[in-house]
C-alpha positions as CSV (number, residue, x, y, z in Angstrom):
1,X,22.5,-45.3,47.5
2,X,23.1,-42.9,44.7
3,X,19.5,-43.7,43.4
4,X,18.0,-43.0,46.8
5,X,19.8,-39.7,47.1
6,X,18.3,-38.4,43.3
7,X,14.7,-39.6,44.2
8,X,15.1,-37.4,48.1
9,X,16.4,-34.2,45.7
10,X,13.4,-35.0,43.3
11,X,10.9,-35.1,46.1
12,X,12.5,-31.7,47.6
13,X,12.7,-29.8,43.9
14,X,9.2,-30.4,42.6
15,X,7.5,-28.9,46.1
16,X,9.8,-25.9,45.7
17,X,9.0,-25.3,41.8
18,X,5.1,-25.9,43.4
19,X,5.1,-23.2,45.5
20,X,6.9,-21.0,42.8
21,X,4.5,-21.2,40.6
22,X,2.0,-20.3,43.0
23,X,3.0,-17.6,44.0
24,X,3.9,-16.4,40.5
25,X,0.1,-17.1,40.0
26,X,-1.1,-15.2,42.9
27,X,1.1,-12.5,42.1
28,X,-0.3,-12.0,38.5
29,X,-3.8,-12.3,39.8
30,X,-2.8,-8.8,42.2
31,X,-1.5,-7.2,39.4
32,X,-4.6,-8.2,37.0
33,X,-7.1,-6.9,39.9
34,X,-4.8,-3.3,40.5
35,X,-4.6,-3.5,36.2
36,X,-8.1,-3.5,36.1
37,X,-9.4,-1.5,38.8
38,X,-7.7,1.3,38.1
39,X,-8.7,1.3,34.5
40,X,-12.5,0.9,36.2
41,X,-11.7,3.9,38.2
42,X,-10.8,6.3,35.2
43,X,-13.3,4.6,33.3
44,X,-16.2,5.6,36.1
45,X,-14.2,9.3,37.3
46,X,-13.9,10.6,33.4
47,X,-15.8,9.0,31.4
48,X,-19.4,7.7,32.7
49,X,-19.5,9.8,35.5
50,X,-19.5,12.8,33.7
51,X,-21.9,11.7,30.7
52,X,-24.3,10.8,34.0
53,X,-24.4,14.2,35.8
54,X,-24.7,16.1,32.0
55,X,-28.1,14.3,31.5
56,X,-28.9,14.4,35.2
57,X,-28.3,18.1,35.3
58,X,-30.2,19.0,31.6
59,X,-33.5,16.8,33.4
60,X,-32.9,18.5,36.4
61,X,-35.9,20.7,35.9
62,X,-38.0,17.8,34.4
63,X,-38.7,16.4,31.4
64,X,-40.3,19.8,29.8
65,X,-37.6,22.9,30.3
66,X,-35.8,19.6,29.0
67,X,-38.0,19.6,25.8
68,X,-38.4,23.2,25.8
69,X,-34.8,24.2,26.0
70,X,-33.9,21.9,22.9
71,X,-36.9,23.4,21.0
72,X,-35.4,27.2,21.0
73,X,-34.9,28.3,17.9
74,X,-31.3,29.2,18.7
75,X,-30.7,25.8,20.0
76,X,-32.3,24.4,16.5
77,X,-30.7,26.9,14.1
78,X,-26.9,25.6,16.0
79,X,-28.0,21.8,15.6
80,X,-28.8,22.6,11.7
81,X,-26.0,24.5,11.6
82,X,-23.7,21.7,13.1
83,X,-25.2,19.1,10.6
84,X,-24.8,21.0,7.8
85,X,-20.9,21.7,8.5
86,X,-20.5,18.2,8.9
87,X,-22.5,16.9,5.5
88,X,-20.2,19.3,3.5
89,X,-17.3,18.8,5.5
90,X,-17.5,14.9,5.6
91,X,-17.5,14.4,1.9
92,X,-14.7,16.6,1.1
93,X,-12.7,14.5,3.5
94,X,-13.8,11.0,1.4
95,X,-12.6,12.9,-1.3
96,X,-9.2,13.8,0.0
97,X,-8.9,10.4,1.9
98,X,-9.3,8.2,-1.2
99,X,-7.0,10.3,-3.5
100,X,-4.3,10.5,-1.1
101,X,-4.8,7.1,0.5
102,X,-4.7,5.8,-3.0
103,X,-1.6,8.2,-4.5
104,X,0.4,7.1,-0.9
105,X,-0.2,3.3,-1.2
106,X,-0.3,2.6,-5.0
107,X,2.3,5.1,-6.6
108,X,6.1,6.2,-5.9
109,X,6.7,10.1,-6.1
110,X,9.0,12.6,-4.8
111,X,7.8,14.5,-1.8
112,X,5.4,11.1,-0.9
113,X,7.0,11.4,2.8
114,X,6.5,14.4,3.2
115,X,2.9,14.1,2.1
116,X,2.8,11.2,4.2
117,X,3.6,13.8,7.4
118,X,1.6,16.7,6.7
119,X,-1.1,14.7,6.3
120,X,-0.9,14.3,10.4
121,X,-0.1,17.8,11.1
122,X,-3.7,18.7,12.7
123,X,-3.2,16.3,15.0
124,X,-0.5,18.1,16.0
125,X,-1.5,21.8,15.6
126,X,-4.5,23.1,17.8
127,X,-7.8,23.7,16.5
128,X,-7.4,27.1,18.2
129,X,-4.1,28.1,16.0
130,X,-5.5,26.5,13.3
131,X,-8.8,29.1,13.6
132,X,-6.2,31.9,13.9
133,X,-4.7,30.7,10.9
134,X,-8.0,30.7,8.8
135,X,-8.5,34.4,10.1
136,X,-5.4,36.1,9.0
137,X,-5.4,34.7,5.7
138,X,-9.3,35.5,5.1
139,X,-9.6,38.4,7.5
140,X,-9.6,42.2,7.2
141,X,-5.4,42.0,7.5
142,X,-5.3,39.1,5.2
143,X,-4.0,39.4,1.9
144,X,-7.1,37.9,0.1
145,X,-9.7,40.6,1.9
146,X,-10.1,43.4,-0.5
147,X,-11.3,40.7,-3.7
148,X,-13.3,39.5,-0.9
149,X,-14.7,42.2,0.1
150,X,-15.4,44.0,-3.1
151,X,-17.1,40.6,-4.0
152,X,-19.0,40.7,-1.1
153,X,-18.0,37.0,-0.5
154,X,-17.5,36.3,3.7
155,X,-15.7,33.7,4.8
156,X,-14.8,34.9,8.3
157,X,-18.4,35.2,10.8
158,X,-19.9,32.8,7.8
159,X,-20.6,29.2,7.2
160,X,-17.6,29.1,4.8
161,X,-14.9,30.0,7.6
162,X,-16.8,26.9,9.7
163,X,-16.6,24.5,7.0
164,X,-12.7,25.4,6.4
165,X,-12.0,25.0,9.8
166,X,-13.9,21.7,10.2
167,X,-12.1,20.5,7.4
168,X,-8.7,21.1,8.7
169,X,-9.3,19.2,12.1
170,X,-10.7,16.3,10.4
171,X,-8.7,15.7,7.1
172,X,-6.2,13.4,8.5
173,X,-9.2,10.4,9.9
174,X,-10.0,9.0,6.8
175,X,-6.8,9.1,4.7
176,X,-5.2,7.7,7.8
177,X,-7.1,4.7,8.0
178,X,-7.0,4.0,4.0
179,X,-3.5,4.7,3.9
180,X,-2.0,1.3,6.2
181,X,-4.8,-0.8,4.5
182,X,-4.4,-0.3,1.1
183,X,-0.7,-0.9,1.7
184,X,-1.4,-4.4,3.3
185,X,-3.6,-5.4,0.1
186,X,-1.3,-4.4,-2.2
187,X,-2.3,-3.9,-6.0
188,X,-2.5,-7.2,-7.3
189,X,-6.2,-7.6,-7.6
190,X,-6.4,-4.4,-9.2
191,X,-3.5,-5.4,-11.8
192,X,-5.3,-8.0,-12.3
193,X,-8.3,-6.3,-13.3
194,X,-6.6,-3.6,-15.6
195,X,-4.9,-7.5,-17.3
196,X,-8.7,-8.1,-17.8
197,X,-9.5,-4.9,-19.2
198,X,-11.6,-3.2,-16.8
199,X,-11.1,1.1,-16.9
200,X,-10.3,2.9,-13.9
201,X,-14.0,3.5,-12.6
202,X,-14.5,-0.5,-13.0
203,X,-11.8,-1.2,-10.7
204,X,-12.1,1.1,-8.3
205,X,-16.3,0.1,-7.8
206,X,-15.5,-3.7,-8.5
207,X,-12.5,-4.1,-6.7
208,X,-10.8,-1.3,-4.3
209,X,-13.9,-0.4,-2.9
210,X,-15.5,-3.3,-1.5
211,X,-11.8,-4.2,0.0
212,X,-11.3,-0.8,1.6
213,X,-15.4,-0.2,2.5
214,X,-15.3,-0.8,6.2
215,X,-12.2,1.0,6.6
216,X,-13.5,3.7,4.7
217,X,-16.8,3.9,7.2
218,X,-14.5,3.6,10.2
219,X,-12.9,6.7,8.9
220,X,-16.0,8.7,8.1
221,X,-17.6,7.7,11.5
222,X,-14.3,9.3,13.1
223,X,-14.5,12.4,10.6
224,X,-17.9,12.8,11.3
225,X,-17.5,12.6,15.1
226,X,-14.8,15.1,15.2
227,X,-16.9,17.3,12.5
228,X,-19.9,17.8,15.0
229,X,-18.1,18.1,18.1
230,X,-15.2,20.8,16.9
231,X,-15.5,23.6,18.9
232,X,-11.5,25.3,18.8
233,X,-10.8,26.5,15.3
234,X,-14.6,27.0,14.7
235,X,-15.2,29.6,17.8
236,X,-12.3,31.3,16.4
237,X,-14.3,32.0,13.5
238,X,-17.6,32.0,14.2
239,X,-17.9,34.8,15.9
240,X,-20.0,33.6,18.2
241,X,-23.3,35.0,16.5
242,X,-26.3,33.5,17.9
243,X,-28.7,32.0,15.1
244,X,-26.2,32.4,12.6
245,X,-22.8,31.0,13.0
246,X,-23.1,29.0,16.7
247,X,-23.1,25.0,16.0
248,X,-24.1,22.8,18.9
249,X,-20.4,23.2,21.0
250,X,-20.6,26.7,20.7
251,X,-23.9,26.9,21.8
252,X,-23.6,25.1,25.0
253,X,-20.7,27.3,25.8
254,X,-22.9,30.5,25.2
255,X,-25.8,28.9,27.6
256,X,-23.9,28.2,30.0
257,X,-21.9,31.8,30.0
258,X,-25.2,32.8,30.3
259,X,-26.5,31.2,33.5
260,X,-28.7,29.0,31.0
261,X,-27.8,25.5,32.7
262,X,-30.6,23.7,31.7
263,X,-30.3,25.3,28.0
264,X,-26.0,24.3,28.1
265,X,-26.4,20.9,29.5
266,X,-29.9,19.3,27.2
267,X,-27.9,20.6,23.9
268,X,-24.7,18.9,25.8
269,X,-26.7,16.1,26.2
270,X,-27.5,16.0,22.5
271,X,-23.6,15.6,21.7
272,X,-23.2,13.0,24.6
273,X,-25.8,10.8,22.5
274,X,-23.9,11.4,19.4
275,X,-20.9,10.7,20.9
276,X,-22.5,7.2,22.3
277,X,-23.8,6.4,19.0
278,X,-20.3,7.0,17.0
279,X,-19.0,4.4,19.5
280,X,-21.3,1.8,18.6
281,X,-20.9,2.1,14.8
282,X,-17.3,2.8,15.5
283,X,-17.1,-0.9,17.1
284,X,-20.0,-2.0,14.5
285,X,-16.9,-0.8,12.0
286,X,-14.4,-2.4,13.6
287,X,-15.5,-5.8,13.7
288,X,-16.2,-5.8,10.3
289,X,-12.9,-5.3,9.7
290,X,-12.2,-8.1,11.2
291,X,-14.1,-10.6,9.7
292,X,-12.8,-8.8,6.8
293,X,-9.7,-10.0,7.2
294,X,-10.3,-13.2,8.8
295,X,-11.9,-13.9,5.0
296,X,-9.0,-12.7,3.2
């Protein structure tokens, strides 16, 4: 009797868990289709929509106001004029990337938290103040303007107040992706090496390097990106000089002021490719990475 009674309750608990577990199932489906719609619908609203109606709107007129507007010689001196920024800019934050990446991770000092935050603080300060900054120290109320001036050395209105304020927005993007990997490694290889007798030069080239490489591109692709595309602290001072101190951002603003809409949206359409472009080697980067450290 007692046997009969445990196979009835059997019978009756297993349809029950049954249907639980459906419905469980069903319900994680709904939320997985709301999930991912809604990501689709920012994705479309935001992000591809806009990039569509920039290069439907710089072809609007056809494919040769297209050409034509891109071939002005403003529009060419403010590309040049972006590139160069960034080619100066870029290298300076290798250079500050590996040496505090590498003084963060490998040594203990007083004041390394601290170095640790400050390193962030452009992410936190806008580009805009960050301008303003630049323009009272080097400007005609800053405390450096009468050596300046007497050495007739600009800094303000001139390539040097552009590269300065580049640098300040992008500084953080490649010491902040050396800094958490070279912690992860650690320094025995490198200990290892010095055991061995290799210099300093040897075991950065022979050993750091080729463990830190892709993170080190992520970061410059990142840097670089950021470096072209700046357009706060650089209006602040530029000056907004056409065929002098306008790069590319600045320049589509001025078109567009201007009633130019062809001229604003074909050099937008320029950034948009370069934008495109630093997401494929950005995700290039990034599963480099990952084999990476699949290997190690």
């Amino acid at each position: 009797m007692s046997t009969t009674l445990t196979m009835e309750s059997t019978v009756q608990v297993v349809p029950v868990h049954t249907a639980r577990l459906r419905a469980a199932q069903d319900e994680s489906r709904a939320v997985k289709v709301v999930l991912i719609s809604i990501a689709l619908l920012f994705f479309v609203l935001f992000l591809l929509l806009p990039l569509v109606l920039v290069f439907m709107t710089a072809f609007s007129r056809g494919v040769m106001p297209y050409l034509s507007a891109l071939s002005e010689s403003d529009t060419l001196h403010a590309a040049s004029l972006t590139v160069l920024v960034a080619v100066i800019a870029v290298p300076l934050n290798i250079a500050f990337g590996l040496a505090a990446s590498w003084a963060i991770a490998r040594f203990e000092f007083r004041g390394k938290s601290i170095l640790t935050t400050l390193i962030d603080l452009p992410f936190s300060v806008s580009p805009v103040i960050a301008g303003l900054m630049f323009l009272l120290i080097f400007g005609r109320q800053g405390p450096f303007w009468d050596w300046l001036d007497a050495n007739n050395i600009r800094i303000v209105f001139a390539l040097p107040g552009l590269v300065l304020a580049t640098l300040f927005v992008t500084f953080p993007f490649v010491a902040r992706e050396l800094i958490p990997l070279m912690q992860m490694q650690g320094s025995e290889e490198e200990q290892a090496a010095r055991v061995l007798g290799a210099n300093g030069r040897q075991m950065f080239w022979r050993v750091t390097l080729p463990k830190i490489k892709w993170g080190l591109l992520y970061g410059v692709i990142l840097c670089n990106a950021r470096a072209m595309g700046e357009f706060g602290a650089v209006s602040v001072l530029s000056g907004h000089i056409r065929g002098q101190t306008n790069t590319l951002p600045l320049h589509v603003e001025i078109e567009y002021n201007d009633y130019h809409t062809v001229g604003a949206f074909a050099a937008a359409s320029v950034l948009a490719v370069l934008a495109l472009l630093t997401l494929a080697l950005k995700l290039w980067a990034e599963r480099k990475m990952v084999q990476d450290g699949h290997r190690g």
